[in-house]
The first five atom37 places (N, CA, C, CB, O) and aatype in JSON, in Angstrom:
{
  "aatype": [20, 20, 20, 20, 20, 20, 20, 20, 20, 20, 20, 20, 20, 20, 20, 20, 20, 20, 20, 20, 20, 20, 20, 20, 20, 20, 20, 20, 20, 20, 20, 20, 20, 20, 20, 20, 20, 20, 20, 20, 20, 20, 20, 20, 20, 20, 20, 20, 20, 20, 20, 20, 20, 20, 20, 20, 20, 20, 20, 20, 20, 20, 20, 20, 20, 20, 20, 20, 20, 20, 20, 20, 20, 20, 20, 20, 20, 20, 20, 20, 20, 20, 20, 20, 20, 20, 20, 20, 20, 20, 20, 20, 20, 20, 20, 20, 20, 20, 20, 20, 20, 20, 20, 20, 20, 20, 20, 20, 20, 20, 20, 20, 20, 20, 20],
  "atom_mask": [
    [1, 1, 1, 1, 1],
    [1, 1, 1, 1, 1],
    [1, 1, 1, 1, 1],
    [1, 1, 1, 1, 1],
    [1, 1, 1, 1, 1],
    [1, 1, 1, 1, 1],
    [1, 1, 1, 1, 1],
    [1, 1, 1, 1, 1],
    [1, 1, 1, 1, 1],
    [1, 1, 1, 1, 1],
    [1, 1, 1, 1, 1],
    [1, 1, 1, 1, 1],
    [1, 1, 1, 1, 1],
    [1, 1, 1, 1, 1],
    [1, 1, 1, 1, 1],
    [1, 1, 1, 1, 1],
    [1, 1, 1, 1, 1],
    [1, 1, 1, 1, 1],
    [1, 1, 1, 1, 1],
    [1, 1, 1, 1, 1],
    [1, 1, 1, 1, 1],
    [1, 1, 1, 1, 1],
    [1, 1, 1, 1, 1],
    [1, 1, 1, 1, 1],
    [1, 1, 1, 1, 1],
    [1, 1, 1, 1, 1],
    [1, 1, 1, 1, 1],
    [1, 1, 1, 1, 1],
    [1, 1, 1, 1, 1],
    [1, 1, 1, 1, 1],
    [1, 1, 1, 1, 1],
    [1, 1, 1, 1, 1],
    [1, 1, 1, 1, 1],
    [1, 1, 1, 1, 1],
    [1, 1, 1, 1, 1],
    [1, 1, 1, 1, 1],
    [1, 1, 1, 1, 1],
    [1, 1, 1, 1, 1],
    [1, 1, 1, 1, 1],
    [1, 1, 1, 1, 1],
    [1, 1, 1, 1, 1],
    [1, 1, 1, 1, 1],
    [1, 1, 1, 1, 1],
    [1, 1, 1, 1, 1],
    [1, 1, 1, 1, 1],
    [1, 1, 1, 1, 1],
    [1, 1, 1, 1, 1],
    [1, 1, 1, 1, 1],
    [1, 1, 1, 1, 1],
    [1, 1, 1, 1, 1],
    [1, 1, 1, 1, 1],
    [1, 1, 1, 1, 1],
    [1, 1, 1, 1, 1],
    [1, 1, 1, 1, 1],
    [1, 1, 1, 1, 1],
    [1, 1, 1, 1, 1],
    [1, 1, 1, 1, 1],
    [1, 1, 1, 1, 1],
    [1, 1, 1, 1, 1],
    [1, 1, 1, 1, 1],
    [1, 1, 1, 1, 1],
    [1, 1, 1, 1, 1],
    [1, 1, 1, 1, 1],
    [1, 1, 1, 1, 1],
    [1, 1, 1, 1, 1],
    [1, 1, 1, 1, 1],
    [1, 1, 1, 1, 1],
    [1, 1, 1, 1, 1],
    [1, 1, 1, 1, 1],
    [1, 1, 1, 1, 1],
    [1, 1, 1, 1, 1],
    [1, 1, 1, 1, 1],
    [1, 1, 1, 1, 1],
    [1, 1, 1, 1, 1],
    [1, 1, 1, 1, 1],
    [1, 1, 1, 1, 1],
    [1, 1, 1, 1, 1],
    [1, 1, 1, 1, 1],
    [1, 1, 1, 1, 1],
    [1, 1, 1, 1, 1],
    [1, 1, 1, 1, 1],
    [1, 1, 1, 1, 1],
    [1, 1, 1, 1, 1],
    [1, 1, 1, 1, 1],
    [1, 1, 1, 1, 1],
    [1, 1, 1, 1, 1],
    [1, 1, 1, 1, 1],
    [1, 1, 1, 1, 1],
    [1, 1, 1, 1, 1],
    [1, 1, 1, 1, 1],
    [1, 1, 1, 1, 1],
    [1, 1, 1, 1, 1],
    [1, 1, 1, 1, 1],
    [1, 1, 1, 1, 1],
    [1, 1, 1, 1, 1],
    [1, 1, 1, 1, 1],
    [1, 1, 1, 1, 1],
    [1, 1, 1, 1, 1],
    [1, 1, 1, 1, 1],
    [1, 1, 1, 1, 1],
    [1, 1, 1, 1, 1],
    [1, 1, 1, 1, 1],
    [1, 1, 1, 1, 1],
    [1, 1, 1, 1, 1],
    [1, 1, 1, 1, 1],
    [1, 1, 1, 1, 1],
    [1, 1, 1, 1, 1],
    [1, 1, 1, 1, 1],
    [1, 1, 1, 1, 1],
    [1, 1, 1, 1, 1],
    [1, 1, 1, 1, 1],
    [1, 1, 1, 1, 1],
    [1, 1, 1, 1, 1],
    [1, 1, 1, 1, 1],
    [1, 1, 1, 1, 1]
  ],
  "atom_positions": [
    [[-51.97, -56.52, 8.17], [-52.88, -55.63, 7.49], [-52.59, -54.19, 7.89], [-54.33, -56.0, 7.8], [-52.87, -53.18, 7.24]],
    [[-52.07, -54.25, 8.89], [-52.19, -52.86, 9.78], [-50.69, -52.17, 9.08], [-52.14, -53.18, 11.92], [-50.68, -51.06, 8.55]],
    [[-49.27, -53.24, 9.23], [-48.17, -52.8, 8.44], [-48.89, -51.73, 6.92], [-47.28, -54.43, 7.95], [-48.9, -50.52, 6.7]],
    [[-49.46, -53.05, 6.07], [-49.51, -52.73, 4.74], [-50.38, -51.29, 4.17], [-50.09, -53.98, 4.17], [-50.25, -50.6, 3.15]],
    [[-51.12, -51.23, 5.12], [-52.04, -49.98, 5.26], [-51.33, -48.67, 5.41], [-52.95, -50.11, 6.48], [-51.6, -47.67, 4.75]],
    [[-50.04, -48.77, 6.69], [-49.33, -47.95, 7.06], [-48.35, -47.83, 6.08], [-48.95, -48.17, 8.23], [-47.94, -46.68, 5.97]],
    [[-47.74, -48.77, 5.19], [-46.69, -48.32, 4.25], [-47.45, -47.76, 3.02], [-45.66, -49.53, 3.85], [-46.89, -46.9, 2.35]],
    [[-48.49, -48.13, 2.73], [-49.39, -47.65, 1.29], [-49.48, -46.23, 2.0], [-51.25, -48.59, 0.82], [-48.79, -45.48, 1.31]],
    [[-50.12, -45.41, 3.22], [-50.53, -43.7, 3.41], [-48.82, -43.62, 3.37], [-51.64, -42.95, 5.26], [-48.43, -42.95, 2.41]],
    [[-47.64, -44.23, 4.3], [-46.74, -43.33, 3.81], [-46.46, -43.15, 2.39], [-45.67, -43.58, 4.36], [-46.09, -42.03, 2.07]],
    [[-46.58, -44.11, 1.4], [-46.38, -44.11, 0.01], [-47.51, -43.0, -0.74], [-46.54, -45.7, -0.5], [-46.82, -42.64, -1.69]],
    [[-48.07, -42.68, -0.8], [-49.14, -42.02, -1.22], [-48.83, -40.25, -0.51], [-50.63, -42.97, -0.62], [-49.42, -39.48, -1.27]],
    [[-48.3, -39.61, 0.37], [-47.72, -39.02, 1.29], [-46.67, -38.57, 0.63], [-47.49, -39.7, 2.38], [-46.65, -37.34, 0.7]],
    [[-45.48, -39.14, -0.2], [-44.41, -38.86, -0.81], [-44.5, -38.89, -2.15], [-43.52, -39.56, -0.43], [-45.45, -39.5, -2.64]],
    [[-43.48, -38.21, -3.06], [-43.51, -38.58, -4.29], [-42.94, -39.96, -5.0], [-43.01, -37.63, -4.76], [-43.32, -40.61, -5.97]],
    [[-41.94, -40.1, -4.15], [-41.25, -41.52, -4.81], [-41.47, -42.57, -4.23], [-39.83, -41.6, -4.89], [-40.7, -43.52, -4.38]],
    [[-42.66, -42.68, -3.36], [-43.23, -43.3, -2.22], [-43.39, -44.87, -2.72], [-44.69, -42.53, -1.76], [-43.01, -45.72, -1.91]],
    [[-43.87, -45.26, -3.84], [-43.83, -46.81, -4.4], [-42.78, -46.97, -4.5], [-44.41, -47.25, -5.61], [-42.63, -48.1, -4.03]],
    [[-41.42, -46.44, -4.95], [-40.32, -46.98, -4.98], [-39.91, -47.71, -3.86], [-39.55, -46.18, -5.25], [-39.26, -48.74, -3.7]],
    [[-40.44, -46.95, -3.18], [-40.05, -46.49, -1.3], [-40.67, -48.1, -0.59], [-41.45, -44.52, -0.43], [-40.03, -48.82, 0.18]],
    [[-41.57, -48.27, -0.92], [-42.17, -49.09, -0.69], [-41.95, -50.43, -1.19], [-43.05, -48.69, -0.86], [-42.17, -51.38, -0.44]],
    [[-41.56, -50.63, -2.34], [-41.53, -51.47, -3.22], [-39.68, -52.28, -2.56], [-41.78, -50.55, -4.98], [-39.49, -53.49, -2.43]],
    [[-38.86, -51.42, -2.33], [-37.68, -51.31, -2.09], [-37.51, -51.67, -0.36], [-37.26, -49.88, -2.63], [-36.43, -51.88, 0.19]],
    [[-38.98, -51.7, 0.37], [-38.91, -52.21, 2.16], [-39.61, -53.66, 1.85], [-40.1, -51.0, 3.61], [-39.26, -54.67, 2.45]],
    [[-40.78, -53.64, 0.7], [-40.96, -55.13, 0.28], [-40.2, -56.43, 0.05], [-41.36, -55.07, -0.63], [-40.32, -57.62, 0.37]],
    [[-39.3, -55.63, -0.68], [-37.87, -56.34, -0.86], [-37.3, -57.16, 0.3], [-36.8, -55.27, -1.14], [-37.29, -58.38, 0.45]],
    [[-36.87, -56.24, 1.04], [-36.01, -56.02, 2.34], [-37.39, -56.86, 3.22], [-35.53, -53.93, 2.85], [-37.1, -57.18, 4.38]],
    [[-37.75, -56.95, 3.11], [-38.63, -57.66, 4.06], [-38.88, -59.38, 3.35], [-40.24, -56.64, 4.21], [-39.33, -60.34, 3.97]],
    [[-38.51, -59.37, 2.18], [-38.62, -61.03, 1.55], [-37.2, -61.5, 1.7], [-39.12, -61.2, -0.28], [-36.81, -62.64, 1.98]],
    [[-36.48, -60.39, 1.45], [-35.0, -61.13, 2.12], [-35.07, -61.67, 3.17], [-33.88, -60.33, 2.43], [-34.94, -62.88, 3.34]],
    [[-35.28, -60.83, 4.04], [-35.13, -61.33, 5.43], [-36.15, -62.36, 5.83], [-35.22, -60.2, 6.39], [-35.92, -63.0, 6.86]],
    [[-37.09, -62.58, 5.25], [-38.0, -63.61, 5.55], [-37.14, -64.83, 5.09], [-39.48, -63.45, 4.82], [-36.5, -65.49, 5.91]],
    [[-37.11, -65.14, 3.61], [-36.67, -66.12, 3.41], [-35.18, -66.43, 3.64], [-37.05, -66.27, 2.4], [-34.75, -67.56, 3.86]],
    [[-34.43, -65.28, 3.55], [-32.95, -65.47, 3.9], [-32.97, -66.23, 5.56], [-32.07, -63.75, 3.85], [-32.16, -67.07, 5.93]],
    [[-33.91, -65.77, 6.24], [-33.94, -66.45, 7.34], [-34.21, -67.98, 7.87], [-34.6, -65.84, 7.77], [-33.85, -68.62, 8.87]],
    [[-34.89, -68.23, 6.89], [-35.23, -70.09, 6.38], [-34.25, -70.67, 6.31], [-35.86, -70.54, 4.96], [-33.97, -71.67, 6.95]],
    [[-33.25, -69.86, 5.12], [-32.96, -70.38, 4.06], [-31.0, -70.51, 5.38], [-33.38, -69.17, 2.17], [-30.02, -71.16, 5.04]],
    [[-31.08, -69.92, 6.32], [-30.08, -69.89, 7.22], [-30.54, -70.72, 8.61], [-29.74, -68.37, 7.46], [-29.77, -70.87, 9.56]],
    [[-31.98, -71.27, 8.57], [-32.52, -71.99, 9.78], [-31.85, -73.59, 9.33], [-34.5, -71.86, 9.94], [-31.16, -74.33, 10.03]],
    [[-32.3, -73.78, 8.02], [-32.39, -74.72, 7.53], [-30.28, -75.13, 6.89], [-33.81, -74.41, 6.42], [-29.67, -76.09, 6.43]],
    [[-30.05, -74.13, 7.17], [-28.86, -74.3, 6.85], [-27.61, -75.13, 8.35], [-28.57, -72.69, 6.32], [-26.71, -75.97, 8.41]],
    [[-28.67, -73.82, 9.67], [-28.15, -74.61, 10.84], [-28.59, -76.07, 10.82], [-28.6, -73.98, 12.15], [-27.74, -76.96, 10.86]],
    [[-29.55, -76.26, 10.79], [-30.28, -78.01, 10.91], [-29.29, -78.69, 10.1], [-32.11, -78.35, 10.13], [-29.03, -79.87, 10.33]],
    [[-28.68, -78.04, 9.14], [-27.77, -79.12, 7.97], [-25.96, -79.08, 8.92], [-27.67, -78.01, 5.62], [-24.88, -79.66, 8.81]],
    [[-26.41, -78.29, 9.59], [-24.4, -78.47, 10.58], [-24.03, -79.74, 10.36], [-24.21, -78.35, 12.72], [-23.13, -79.99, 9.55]],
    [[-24.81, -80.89, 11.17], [-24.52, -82.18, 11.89], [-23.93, -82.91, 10.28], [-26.19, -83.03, 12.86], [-22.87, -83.49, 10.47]],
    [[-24.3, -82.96, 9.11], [-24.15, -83.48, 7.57], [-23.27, -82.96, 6.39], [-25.36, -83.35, 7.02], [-22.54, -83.6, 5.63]],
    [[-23.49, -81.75, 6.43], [-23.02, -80.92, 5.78], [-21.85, -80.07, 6.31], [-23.97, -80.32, 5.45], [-21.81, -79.37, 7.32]],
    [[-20.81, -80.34, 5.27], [-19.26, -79.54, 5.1], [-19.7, -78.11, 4.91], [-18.19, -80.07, 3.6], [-19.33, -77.27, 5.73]],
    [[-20.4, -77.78, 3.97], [-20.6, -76.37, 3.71], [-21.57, -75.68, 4.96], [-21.33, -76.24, 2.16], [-21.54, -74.54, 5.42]],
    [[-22.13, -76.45, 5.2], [-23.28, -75.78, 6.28], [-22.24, -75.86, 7.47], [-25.01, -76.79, 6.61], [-22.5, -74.82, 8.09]],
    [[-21.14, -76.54, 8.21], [-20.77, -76.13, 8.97], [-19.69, -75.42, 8.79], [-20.79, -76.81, 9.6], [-19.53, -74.9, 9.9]],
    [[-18.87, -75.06, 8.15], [-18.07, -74.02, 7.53], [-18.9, -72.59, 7.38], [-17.59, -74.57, 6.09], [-18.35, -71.51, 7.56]],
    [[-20.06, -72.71, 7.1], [-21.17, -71.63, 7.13], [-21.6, -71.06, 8.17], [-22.21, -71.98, 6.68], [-21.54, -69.85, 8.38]],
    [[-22.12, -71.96, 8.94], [-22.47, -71.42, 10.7], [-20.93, -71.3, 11.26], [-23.56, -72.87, 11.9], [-21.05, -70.82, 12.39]],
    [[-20.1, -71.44, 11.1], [-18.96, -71.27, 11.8], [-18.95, -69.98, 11.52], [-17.77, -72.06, 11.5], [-18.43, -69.32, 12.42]],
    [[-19.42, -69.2, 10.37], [-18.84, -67.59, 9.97], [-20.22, -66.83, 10.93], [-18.83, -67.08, 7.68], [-20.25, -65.83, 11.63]],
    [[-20.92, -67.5, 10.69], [-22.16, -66.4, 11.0], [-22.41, -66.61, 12.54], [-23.76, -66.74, 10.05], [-23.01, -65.77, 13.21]],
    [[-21.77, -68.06, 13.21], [-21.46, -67.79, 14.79], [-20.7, -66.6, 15.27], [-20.68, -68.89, 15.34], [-21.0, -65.93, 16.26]],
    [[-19.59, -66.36, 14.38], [-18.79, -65.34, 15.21], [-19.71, -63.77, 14.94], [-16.94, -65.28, 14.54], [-19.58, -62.76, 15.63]],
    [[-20.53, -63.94, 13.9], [-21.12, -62.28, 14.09], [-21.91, -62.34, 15.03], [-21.95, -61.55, 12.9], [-22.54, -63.31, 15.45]],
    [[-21.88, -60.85, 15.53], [-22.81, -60.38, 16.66], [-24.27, -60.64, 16.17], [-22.59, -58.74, 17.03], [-24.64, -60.04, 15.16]],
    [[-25.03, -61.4, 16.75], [-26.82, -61.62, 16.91], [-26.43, -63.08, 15.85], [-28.32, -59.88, 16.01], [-27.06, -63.18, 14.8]],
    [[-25.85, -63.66, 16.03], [-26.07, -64.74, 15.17], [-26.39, -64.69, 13.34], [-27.18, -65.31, 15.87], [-25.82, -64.38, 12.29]],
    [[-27.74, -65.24, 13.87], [-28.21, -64.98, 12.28], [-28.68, -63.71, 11.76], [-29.32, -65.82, 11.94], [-28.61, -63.42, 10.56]],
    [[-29.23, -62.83, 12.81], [-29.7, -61.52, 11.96], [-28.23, -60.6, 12.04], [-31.28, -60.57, 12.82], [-28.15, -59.59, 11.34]],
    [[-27.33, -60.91, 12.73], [-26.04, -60.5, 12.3], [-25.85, -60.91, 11.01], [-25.0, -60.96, 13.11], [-25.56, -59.96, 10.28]],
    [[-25.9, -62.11, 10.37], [-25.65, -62.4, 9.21], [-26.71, -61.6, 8.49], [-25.59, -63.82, 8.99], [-26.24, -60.9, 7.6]],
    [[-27.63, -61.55, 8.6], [-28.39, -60.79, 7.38], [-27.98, -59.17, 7.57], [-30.27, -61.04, 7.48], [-27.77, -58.46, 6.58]],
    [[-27.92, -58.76, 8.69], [-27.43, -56.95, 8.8], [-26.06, -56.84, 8.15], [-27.22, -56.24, 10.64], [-25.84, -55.96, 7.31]],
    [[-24.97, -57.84, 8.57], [-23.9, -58.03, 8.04], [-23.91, -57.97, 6.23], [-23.5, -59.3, 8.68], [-23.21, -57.21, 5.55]],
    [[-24.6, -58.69, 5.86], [-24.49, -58.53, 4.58], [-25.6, -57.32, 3.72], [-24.65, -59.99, 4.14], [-25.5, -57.11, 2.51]],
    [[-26.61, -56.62, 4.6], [-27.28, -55.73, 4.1], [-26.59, -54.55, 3.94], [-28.29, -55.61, 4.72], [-26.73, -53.82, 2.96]],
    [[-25.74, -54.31, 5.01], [-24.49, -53.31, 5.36], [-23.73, -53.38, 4.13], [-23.49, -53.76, 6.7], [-23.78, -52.52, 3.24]],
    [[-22.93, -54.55, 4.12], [-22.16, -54.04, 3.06], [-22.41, -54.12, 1.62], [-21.09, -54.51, 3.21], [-21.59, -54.03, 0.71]],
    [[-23.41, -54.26, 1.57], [-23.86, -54.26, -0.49], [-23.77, -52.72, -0.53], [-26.03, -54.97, -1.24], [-23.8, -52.07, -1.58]],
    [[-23.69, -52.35, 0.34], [-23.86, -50.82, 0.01], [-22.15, -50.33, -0.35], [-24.66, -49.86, 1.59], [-21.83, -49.22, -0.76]],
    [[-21.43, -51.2, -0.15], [-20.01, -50.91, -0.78], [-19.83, -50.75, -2.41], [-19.09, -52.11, -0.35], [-20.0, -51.75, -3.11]],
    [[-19.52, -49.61, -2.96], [-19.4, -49.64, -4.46], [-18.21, -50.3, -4.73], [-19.4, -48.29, -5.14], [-17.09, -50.47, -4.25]],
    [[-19.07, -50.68, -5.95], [-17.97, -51.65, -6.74], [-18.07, -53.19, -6.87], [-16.66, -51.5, -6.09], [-19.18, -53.67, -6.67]],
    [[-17.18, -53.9, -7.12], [-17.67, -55.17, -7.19], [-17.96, -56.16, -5.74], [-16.68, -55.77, -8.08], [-18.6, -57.18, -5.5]],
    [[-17.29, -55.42, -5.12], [-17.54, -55.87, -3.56], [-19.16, -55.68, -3.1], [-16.51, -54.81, -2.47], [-20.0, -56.54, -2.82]],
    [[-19.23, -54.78, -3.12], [-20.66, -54.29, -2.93], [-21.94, -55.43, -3.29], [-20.8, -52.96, -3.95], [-22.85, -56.0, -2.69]],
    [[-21.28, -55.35, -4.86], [-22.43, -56.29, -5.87], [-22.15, -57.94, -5.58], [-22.1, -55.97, -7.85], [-22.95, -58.79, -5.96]],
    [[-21.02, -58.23, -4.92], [-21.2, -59.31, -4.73], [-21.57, -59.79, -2.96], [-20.04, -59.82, -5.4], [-21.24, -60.92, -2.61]],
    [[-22.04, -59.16, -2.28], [-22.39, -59.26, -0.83], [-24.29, -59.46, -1.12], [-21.75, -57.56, 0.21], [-25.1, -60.14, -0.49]],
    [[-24.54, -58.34, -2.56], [-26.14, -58.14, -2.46], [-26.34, -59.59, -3.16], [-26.95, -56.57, -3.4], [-27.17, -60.41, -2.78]],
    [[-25.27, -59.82, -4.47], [-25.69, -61.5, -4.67], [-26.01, -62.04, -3.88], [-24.92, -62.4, -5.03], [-27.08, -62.65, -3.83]],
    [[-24.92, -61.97, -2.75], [-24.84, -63.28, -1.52], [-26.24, -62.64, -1.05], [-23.22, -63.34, -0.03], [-27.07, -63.54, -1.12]],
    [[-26.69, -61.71, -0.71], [-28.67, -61.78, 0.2], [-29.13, -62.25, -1.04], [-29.84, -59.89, 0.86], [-30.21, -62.78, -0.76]],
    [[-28.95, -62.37, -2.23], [-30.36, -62.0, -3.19], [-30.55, -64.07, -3.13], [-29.92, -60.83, -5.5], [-31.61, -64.67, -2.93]],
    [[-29.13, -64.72, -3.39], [-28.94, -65.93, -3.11], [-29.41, -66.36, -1.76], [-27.69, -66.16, -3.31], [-30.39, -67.1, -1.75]],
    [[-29.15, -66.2, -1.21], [-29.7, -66.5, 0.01], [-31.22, -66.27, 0.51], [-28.92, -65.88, 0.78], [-31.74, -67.03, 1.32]],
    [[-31.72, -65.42, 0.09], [-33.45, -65.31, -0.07], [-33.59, -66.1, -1.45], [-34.18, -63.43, -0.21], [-34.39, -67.01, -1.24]],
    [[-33.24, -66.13, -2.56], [-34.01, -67.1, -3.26], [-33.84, -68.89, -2.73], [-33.5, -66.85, -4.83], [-34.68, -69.77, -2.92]],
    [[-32.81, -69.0, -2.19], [-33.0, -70.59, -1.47], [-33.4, -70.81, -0.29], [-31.89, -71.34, -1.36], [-33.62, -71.93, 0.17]],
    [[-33.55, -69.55, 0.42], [-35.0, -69.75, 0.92], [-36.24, -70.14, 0.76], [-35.29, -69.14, 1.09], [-36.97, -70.89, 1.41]],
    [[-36.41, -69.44, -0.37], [-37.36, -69.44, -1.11], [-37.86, -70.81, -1.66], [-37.04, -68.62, -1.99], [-38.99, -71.26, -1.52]],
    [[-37.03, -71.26, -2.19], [-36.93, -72.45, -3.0], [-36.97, -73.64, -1.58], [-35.3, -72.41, -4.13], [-37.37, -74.75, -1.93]],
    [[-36.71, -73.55, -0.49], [-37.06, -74.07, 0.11], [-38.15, -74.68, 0.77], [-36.7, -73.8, 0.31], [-38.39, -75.79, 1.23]],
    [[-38.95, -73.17, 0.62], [-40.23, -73.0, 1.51], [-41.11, -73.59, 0.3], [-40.66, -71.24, 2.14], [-41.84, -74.55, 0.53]],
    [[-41.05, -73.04, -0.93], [-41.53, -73.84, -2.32], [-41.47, -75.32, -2.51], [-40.74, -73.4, -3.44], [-42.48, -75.91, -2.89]],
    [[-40.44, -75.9, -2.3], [-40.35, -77.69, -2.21], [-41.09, -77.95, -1.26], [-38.91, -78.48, -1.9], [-41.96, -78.77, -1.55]],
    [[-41.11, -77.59, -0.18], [-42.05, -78.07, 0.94], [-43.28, -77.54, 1.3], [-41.48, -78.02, 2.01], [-43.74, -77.5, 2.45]],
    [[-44.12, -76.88, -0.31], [-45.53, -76.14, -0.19], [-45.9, -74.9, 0.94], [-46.52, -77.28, 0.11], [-46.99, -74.69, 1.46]],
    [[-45.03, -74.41, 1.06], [-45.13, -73.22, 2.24], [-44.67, -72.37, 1.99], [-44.69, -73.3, 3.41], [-44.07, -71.67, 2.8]],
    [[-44.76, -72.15, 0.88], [-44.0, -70.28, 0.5], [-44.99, -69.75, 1.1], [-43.79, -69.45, -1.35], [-44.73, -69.46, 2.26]],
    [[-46.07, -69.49, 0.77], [-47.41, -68.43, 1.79], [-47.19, -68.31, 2.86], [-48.88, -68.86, 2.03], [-46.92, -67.22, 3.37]],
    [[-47.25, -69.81, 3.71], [-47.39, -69.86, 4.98], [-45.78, -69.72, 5.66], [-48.21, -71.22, 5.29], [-45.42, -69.38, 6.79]],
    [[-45.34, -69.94, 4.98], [-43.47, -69.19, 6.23], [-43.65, -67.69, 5.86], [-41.06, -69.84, 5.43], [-43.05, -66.98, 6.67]],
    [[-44.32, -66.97, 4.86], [-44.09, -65.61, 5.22], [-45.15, -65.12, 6.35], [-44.18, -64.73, 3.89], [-44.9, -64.27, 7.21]],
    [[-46.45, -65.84, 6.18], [-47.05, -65.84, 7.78], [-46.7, -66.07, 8.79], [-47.81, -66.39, 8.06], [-46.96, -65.39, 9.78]],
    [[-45.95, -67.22, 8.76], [-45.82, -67.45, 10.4], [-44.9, -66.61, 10.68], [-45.41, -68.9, 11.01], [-44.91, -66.11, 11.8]],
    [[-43.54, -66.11, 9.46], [-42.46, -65.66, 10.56], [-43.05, -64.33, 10.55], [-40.69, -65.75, 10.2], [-42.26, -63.56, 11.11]],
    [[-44.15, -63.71, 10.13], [-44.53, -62.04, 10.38], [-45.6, -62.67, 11.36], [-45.22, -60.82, 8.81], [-46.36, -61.93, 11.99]]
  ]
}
């Protein structure tokens, strides 16, 4: 409550301030669900070809998994098609999160617990 309060006076404070806001909302559902959606991906190592081919990349970045999410927040900012295809890879990766937390009735409650 205390966040949302504090981003609405800075928004209100600036002129382009909802954008502003609207655009850390974002960035904050990525990382929520991109973070599931990479928990649930480690749990799949022991079964899954792709999931361990997957944690094998995001072991070698620095901080593990929020290496993987800084890693790929970093570079969408590359123009061009490189760029646009790194922000796929978060935008993919938070929606099967998503879709995760949704099959198992907890979209609400995983953005609670992990804030």
């Amino acid at each position: 409550l205390t966040a949302a309060w504090l981003a609405l006076a800075l928004a209100a404070s600036c002129p382009f301030g909802w954008l502003r806001v609207a655009r850390w909302l974002l960035f904050a559902l990525q990382f929520t669900y991109g973070w599931l959606a990479v928990t649930y991906l480690d749990d799949a190592r022991p079964r899954s070809r792709l999931a361990r081919a997957s944690m094998a990349v995001i072991d070698e970045l620095p901080l593990w998994k929020v290496g993987a999410f800084s890693t790929l927040s970093f570079l969408q900012g590359i123009p061009g098609a490189a760029g646009v295809s790194f922000q796929l890879a978060l935008h993919i990766l938070a929606f099967s999160g998503a879709a995760i937390a949704w099959r198992r009735r907890r979209l609400l409650a995983w953005l609670v617990v992990f804030w």
